[in-house]
C-alpha positions in Angstrom: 100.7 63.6 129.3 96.8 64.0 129.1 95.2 67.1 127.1 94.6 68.9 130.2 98.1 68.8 131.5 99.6 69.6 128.1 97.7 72.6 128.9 99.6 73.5 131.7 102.7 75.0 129.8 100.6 77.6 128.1 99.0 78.7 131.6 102.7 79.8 132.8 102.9 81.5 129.4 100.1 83.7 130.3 101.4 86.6 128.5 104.2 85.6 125.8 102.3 82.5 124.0 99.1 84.1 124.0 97.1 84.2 120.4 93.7 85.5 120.3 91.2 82.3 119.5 88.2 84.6 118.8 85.6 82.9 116.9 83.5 85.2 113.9 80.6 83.2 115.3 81.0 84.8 118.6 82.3 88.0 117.7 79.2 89.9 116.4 77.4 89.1 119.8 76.8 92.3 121.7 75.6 90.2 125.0 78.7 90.5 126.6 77.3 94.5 127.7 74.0 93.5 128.8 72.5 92.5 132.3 73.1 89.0 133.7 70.3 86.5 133.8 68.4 87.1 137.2 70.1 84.3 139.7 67.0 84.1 141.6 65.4 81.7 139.1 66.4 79.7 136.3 64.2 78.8 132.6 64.7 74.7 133.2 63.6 75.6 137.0 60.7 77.0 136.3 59.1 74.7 133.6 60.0 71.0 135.5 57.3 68.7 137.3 57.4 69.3 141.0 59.4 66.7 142.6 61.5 66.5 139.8 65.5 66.9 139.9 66.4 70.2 137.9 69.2 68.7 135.2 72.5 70.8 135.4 74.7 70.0 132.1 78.4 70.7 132.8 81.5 70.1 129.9 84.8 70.1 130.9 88.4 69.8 128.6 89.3 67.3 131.1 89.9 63.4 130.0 91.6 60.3 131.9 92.3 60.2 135.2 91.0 63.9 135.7 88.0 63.4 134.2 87.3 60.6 136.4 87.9 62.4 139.4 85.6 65.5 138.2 82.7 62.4 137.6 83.2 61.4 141.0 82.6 65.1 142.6 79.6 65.4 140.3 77.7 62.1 141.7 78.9 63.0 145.2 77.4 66.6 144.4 74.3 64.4 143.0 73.8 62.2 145.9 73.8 65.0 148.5 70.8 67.4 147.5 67.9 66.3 145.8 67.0 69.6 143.6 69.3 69.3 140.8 70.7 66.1 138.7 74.7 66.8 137.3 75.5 65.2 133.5 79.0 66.0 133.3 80.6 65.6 129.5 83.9 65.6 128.4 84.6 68.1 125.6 88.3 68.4 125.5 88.1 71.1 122.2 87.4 74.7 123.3 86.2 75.8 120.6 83.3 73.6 120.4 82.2 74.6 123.9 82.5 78.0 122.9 80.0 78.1 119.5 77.8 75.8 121.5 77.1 78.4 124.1 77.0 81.3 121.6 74.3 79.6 119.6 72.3 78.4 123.3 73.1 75.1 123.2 75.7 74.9 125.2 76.5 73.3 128.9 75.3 75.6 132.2 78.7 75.6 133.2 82.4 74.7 132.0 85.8 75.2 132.6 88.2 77.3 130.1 92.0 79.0 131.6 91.8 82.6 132.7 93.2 84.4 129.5 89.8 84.2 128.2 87.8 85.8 130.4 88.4 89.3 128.7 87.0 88.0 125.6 84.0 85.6 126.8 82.8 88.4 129.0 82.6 90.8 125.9 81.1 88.4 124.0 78.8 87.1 126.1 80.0 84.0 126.6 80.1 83.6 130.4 77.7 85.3 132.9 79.2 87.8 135.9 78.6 85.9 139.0 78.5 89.1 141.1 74.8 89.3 141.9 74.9 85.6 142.8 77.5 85.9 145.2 75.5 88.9 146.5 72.7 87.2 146.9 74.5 84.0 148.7 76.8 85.7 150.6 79.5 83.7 148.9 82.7 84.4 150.8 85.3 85.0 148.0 88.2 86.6 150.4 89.0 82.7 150.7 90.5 82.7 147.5 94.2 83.2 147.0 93.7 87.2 145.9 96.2 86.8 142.8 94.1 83.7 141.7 90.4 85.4 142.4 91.4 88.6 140.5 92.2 86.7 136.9 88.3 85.7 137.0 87.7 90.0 137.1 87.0 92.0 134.0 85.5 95.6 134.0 84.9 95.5 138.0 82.9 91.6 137.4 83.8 88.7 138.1 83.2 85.9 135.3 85.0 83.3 137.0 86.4 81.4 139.7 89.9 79.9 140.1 90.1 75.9 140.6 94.0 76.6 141.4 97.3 79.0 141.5 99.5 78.1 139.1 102.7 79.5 139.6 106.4 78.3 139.0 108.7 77.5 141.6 111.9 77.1 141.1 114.1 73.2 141.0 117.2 72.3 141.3 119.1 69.4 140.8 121.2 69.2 143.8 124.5 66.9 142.3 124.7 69.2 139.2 125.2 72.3 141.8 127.4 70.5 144.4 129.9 69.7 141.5 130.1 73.0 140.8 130.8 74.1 144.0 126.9 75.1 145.4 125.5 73.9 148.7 122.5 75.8 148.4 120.1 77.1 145.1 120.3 80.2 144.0 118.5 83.4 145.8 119.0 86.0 143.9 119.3 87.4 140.2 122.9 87.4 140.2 123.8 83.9 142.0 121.1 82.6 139.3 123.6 83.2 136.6 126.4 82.6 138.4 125.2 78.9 138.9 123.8 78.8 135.3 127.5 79.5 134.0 128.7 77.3 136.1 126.5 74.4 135.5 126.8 74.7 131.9 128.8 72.2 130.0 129.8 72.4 126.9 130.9 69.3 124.3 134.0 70.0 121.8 131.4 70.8 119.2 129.7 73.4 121.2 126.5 71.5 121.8 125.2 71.7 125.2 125.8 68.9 127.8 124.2 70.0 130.5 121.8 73.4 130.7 122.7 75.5 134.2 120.0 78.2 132.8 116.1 77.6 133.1 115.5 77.6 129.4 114.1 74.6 128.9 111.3 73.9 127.7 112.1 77.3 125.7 112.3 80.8 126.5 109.0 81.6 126.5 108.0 79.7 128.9 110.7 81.4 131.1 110.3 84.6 130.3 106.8 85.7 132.6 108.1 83.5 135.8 111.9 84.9 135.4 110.4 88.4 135.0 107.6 88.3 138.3 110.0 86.4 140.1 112.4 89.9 140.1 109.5 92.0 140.9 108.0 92.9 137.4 104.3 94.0 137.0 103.9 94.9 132.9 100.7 96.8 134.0 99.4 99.3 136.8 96.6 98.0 138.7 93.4 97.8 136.4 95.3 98.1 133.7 95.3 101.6 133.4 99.3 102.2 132.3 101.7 100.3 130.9 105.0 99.9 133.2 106.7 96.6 131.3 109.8 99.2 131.3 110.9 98.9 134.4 114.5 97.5 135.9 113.0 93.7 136.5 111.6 93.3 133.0 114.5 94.9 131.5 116.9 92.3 133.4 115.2 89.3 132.6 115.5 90.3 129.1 118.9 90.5 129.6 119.6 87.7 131.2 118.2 85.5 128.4 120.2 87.2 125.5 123.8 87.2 127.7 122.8 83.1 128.3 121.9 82.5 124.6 124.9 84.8 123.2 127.5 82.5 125.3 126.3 79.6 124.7 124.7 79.7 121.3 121.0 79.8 119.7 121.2 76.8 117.7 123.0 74.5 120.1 120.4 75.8 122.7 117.8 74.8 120.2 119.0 71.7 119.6 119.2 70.6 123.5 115.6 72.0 123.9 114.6 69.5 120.6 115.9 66.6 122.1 114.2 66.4 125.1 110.1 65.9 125.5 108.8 68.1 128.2 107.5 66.2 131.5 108.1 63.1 129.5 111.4 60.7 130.6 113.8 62.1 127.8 112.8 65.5 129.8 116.9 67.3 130.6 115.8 67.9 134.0 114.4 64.2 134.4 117.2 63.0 132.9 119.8 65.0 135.2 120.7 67.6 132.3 119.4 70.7 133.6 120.8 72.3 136.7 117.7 75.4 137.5 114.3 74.6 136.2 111.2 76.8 136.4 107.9 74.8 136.4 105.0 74.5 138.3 104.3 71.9 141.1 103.0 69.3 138.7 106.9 68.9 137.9 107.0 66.6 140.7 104.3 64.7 140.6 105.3 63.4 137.3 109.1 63.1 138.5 107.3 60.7 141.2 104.5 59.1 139.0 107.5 58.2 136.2 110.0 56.6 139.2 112.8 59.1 137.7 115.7 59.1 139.7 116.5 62.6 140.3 117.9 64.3 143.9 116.0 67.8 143.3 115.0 70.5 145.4 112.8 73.2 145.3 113.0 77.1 146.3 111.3 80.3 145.6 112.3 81.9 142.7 115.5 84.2 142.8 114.5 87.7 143.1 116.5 90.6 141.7 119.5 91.3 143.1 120.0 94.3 145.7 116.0 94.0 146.0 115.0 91.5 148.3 111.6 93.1 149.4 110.6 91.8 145.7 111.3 87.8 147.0 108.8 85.1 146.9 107.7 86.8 143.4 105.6 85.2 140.4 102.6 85.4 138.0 99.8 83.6 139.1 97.4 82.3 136.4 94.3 79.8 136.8 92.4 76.9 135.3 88.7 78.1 136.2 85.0 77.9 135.7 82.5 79.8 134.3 78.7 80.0 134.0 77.7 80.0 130.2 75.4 83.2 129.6 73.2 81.4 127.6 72.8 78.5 130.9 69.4 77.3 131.2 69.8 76.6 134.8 72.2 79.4 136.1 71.0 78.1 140.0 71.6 75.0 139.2 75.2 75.4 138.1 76.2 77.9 140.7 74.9 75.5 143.3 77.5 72.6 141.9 80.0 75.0 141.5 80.1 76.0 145.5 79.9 72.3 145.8 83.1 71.9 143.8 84.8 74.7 145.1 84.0 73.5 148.9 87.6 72.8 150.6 87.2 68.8 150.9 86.3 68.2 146.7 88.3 71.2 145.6 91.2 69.5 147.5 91.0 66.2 146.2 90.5 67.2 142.8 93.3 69.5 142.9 96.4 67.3 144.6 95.1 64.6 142.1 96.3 67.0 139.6 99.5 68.3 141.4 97.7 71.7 141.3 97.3 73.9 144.3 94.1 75.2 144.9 93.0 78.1 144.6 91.5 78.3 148.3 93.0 78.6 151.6 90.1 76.0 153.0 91.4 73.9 150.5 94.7 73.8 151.0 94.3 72.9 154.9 92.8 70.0 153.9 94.1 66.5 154.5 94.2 65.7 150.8 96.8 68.1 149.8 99.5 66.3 152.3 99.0 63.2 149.5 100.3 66.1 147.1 103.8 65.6 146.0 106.7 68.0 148.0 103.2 69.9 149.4 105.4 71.0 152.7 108.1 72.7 150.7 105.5 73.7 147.5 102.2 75.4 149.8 104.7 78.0 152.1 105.4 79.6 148.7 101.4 80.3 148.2 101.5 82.8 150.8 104.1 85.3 149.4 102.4 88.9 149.2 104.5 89.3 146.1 102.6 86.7 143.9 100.4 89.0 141.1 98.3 88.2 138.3 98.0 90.4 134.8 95.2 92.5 135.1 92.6 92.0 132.3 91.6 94.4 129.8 89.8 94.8 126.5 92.7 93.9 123.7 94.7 91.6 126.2 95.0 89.1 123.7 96.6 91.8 120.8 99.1 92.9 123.6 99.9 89.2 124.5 100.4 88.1 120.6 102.8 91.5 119.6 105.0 90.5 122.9 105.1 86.9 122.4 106.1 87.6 118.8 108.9 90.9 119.9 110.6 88.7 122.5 110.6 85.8 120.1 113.5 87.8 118.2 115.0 88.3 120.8 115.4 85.0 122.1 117.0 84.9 118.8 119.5 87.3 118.6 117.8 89.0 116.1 116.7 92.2 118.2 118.8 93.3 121.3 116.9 93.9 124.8 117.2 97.5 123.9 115.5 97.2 120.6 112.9 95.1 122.0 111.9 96.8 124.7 111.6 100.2 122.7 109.9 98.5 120.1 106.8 96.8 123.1 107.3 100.2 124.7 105.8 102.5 122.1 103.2 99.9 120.7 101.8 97.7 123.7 100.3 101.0 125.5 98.4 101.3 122.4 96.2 98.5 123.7 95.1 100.2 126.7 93.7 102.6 124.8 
């Protein structure tokens, strides 16, 4: 598993494995609250010999085979205009991108996950591309909505979306015949009906086979089990907390019933013994009856020859409401203009090239990744996409959402990764959890 797929867990964690990476380099910088460079002309623009290509310097955290396919868009993007010359680079550490463009020397543009758009728009690490979509007449509305709104903070958008990441839920189909199930679960009930009943237990109490979605852990559960029954943990714009509600408050439940049956430490062990999307993987192995994940499951499944009769549905929604089906938290890798570019033209023009339906799709199946655009997905690329007929329905669901940004997201994403952590434990019940995240994450609103 390349670094940029290993970054793929913590994008479905969203909200519970969150930690604030905020430099001290960065966060003096007051930038983040003044105007945007002008998008009608550009410093390296302005000072090159006429006739001579404009150079556009874009990083990216992507390596391998992905970073090979983003080389290939550039010197497509390169050979098809001759205003601007692309020198992609491949800086898989964050970090580094980050001090680079807070001290100005930096890439024009670059590509980060959306968590971090709160925190590089206040500190003036990426540029609001709202007056150069103006300007272009860049049509956004062909953007998923979910996906196009985790680019947005304080009414701007920072970003765009390369794809909607999402989970969907597998199945293996043998482990839920044997116990009796012709078809997967649909709602929040028949979900734990089939977990119990696709649980199997050894004399020692170590766990055979897992019938519940908790592997790779708990965490990385929690958001998809949580959106899939309806939950939204904040009011549009982020203006009130409402994580209390009956969805949350169910998956919560669910988790501690699961791990009080069946035991912490023999869950922990199971989870320990297994590498996620690697061949000693439960699911891969045909130890895991329900798995959440996101459609990159299946491309490695195919990419690895693992011999594993699956199928895939929407996630279960909670019982007695099905006007809440076809639910989940969208999050996105994206892109960003660096406020400090010295070619913002430059970079917006390669990033409409990028994010034109024919690249964006081949970049995107490549990955296992849905893109982020309706054009996209229509094209003929994404039929090369592993399960695409059963996986791109699913991206249609009004009920998809994404966690509105605010100004202290990433203190309100560290205290409920860490609450729910004891929890999953057994160290808090639901009850005290929930109280506990009720009276403290509002705070962060504020």
């Amino acid at each position: 598993m390349n670094a940029k797929q290993g970054r793929k867990a913590s994008l479905l964690l969203v909200v519970v494995m969150m930690v604030a990476g905020v430099l001290s380099a960065c966060s003096g910088s007051d930038n983040g609250n003044k105007g945007s460079a002008s998008p009608s002309s550009s410093a390296s623009e302005s000072g090159k010999p006429a006739g001579e290509k404009s150079k556009v310097s874009v990083w990216y955290l992507w390596g391998g085979a992905e970073g090979e396919a983003l080389e290939q868009i550039i010197q497509d993007f390169n050979a098809s205009q001759d205003k601007y010359t692309v020198e992609g680079l491949s800086v898989p550490d964050e970090q580094k991108i980050k001090v680079a463009i807070a001290g100005g020397n930096g890439p024009d543009l670059t590509d980060s996950f959306d968590w971090v758009v709160p925190q590089y728009a206040q500190q003036g690490i990426a540029l609001p591309l709202d007056d150069l979509i103006a300007r272009d007449g860049y049509d956004v509305s062909d953007f998923i909505p979910a996906a196009l709104e985790s680019g947005r903070f304080d009414d701007k958008l920072y970003s765009l979306p390369l794809n909607a990441n999402f989970s969907i839920m597998y199945y293996n189909k043998k482990l839920l015949a044997d116990a009796g199930y012709s078809e997967p679960p649909k709602t929040s009930k028949e979900l734990y009906d089939v977990a119990l009943k696709t649980t199997k237990v050894n004399g020692d109490g170590s766990i055979e086979v897992i019938g519940f979605p908790s592997y790779p852990s708990e965490a990385y559960l929690f958001n998809a089990l949580a959106h899939g029954f309806g939950s939204a943990y904040l009011s549009e714009g982020a203006k009130e907390l409402t994580f209390n509600n009956e969805s949350t408050k169910a998956a919560m439940q669910m988790i501690y019933d699961y791990n009080t049956q069946f035991g912490v430490d023999n869950i922990r062990q199971l989870q320990a013994a297994g590498k996620w999307l690697d061949p000693t993987d439960p699911f891969l192995t045909g130890k895991q009856a329900i798995r959440f994940d996101g459609p990159w499951l299946s491309a490695h499944i195919k990419n690895m020859n693992i011999d594993v009769d699956y199928g895939i549905a929407p996630l279960p929604y909670l019982d007695g409401k099905p006007e809440t089906a076809g639910g989940g938290l969208v999050s996105s890798s994206i892109f960003y203009i660096a406020k400090t570019s010295k070619n913002v033209d430059g970079a917006w023009e390669f990033m409409k090239y990028l994010y034109s339906p024919e690249p964006l799709a081949k970049f995107m199946s490549l990955m296992g990744n849905i893109p982020a655009t309706k054009s996209a997905m229509a094209q003929p690329a994404m039929k090369d996409m592993v399960d695409s007929e059963q996986i791109m329905p699913l991206t249609e669901s009004p009920n998809l959402k994404s966690i509105p940004h605010f100004a202290k997201r990433s203190d309100f994403d560290k205290l409920l990764g860490e609450e729910l952590e004891l929890m999953f434990n057994l160290k808090k019940t639901p009850d005290e959890t929930m109280s506990v995240l009720e009276g403290k994450l509002a705070e962060f609103l504020k």
